[in-house]
N, C-alpha and C positions, 0 to 999 in steps of 0.2 A: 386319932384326930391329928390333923394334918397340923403342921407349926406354921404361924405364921412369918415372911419375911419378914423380917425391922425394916422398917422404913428410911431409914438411914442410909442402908445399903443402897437404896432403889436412889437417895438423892444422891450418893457419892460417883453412883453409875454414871448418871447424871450431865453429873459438873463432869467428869473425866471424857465424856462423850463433847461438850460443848468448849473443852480444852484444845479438842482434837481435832473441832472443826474450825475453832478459832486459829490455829496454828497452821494447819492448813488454807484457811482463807487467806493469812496474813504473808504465808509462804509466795502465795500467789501475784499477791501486792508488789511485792518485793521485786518478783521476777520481771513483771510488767510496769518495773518503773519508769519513769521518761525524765529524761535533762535539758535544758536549757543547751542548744551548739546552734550546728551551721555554719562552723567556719570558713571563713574565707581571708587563709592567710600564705600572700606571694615568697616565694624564694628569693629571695635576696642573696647574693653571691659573699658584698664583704660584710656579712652576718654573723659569720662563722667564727669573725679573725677582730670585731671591733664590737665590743660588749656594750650594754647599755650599764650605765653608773650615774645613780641617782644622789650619791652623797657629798658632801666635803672630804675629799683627802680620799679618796674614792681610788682616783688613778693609783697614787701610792700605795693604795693595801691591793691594786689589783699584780703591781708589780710584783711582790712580794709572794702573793697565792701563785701567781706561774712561775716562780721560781722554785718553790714546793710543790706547788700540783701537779705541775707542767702543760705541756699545751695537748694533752690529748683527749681530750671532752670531760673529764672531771670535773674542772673547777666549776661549769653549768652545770653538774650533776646530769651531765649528758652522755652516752656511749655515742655517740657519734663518731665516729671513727674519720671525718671529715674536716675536723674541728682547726681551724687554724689554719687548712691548706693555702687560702685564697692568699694571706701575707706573704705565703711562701713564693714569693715571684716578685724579680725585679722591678717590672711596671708596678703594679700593687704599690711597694714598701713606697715607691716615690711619689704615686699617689697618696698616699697617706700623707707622707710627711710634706706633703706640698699646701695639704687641706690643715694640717699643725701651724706650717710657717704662718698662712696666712690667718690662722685664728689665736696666734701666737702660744707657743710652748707650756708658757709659765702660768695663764689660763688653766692648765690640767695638770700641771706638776711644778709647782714651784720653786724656787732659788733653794729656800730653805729644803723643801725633801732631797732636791738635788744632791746638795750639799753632805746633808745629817747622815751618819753611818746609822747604818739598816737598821743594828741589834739583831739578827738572826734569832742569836743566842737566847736574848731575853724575850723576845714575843711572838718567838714561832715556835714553841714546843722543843726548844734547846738543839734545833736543827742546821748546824753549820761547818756542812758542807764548802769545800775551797774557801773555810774563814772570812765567808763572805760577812760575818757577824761583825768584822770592825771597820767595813767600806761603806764609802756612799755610791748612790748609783754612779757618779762623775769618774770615781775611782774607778770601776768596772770598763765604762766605757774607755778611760785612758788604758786599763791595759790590754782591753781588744783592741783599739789601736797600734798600742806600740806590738802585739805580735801580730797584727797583719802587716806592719810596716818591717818586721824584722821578725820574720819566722825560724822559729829554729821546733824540730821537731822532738821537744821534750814530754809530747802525748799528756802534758796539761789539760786543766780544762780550757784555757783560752785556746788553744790550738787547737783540741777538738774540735771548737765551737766552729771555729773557719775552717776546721774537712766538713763541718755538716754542714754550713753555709754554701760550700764548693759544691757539694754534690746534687745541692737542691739550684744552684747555676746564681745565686743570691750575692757571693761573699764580696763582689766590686761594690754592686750598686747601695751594700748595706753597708759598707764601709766606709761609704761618700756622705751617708745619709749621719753617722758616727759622727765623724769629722762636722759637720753640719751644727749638731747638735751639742757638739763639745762650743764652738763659737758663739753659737746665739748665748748659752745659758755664760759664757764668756764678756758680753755683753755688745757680739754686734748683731747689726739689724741685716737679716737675711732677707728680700725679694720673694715671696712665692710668685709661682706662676698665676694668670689667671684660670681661674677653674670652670673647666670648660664641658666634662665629663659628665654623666648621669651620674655615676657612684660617685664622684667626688661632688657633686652639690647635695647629694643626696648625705653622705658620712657628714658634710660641715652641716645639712640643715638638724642631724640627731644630737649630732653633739653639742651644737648650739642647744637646742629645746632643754638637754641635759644639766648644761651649765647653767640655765636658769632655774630650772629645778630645783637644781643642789644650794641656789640663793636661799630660799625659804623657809625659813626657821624649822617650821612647824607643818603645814601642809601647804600646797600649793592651793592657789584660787583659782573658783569657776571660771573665771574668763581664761586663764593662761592653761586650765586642765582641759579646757575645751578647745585652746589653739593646738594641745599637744595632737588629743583626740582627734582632730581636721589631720591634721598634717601623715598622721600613719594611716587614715584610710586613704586616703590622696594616694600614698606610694605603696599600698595593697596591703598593709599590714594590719587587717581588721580584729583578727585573736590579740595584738597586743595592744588594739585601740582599749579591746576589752578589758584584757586584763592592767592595763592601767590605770583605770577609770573605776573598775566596777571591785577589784584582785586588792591594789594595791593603794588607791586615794578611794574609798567607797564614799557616798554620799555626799559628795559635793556635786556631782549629777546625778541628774534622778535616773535611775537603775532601768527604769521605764521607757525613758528617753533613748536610752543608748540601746536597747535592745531592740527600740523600734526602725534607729537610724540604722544600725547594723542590718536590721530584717533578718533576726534570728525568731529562732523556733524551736519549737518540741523536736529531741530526736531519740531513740531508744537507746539504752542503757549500753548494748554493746557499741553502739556506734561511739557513745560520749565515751568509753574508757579508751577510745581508740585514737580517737581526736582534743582528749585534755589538754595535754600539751604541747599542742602547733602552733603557740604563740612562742616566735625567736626571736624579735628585738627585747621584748619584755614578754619573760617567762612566767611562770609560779604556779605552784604545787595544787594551789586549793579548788576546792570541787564548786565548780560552776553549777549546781541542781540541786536537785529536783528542782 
């Protein structure tokens, strides 16, 4: 007499069979996911060499991370290997600081950081190098002045810093710009040019958006999230309209709205891991999808 199976058996088969295609179905899922992209975000030159900074006191912690990170794509959490070139140039630095003069200095770095020695020591990870832990930035720049004005080659770091200024063809015109800067925060009133330049209307109109940004307590409002929004599609910069809007102030527009002004779309999984982070005025990490 033949035994019967238990019926147990026949259900555990079952379930292990219905495991296996659930695993498999969901495997499939996965593979065939799709995200939310379509970027459309232009190259901008001084991108690379003037950050976007949303806070108070903003400037002063950025000085501080490049003199620890330094300028070679780190501090973006970037391998860019590009990171910074654009400043590297005479015209550049005086453009810059032409677009400073005229939005005034102390707007992004004021008297007091000027002034206040750094701490190194106490709020960088006890990192103080050339004792820079008991100077203020003023000090720094006086004594890159006084050894570009009286060089002696003691392979310092001030002296270094003007062979590597020299070699990149910078060290007159960044010297002028020094001097410049030692006066204003001095207390006289320095003349910018008028700005005449695409990148120079363009660097005063981010930074401007910036500093009123960094006004607002708490989050910024619909109407001024939505002049930021206008202004970087205006100058091609649609990934950081994005991620502005939707990354880093979420619902204050409708999510809806901006995907539709944008005229994004569905695009496949390898395409979004490829395209996440082509936002470069305003970056950030977080997944746009499914």
């Amino acid at each position: 007499m033949k035994k019967k199976r238990p019926k147990n058996r026949l259900y555990i088969a079952l379930v292990l069979v219905l495991i296996t295609i659930s695993c498999v179905v969901s495997f499939e899922k996965r593979t065939e996911q799709i995200f939310l992209g379509g970027w459309n975000e232009r190259e901008i030159n001084f991108i690379n060499s003037i950050p976007h900074v949303d806070k108070k006191g903003g400037y002063f912690d950025l000085v501080m991370d490049l003199k620890w990170g330094g300028t070679n794509g780190n501090l973006f959490f970037d391998s860019n290997s590009n990171a910074f070139d654009w400043i590297r140039n005479s015209e550049n630095i005086r453009l810059t600081h032409n677009v400073l003069k005229n939005l005034e200095y102390t707007n992004f770095l004021s008297h007091e950081e000027f002034y206040k020695p750094m701490n190194f020591k106490e709020n960088f990870g006890g990192m103080h190098q050339h004792n820079w832990e008991d100077l203020s930035i003023s000090n720094v720049i006086d004594s890159l002045i006084l050894t570009l004005e009286n060089p002696e080659p003691d392979k310092g770091y001030y002296h270094n810093f003007w062979e590597r200024r020299a070699k990149e063809g910078t060290k007159k015109m960044l010297g002028s710009v020094l001097k410049e800067i030692q006066l204003i925060y001095g207390g006289d009133k320095l003349q910018a040019d008028d700005l005449t330049e695409e990148s120079e209307i363009q660097i005063e109109s981010l930074l401007l958006l910036d500093r009123e940004l960094q006004n607002f307590s708490l989050k910024p409002t619909n109407q001024f999230l939505k002049k930021y929004f206008d202004y970087l599609i205006t100058i091609g910069l649609e990934h950081s309209a994005y991620n502005l809007t939707v990354e880093k102030y979420p619902d204050i527009i409708s999510k809806n709205e901006i995907v539709a002004t944008l005229k994004l779309d569905t695009i496949p999984e390898s395409e979004y891991w490829r395209t996440r982070n082509n936002g470069t005025w305003i970056f950030t990490y977080s997944d746009n999808g499914p």
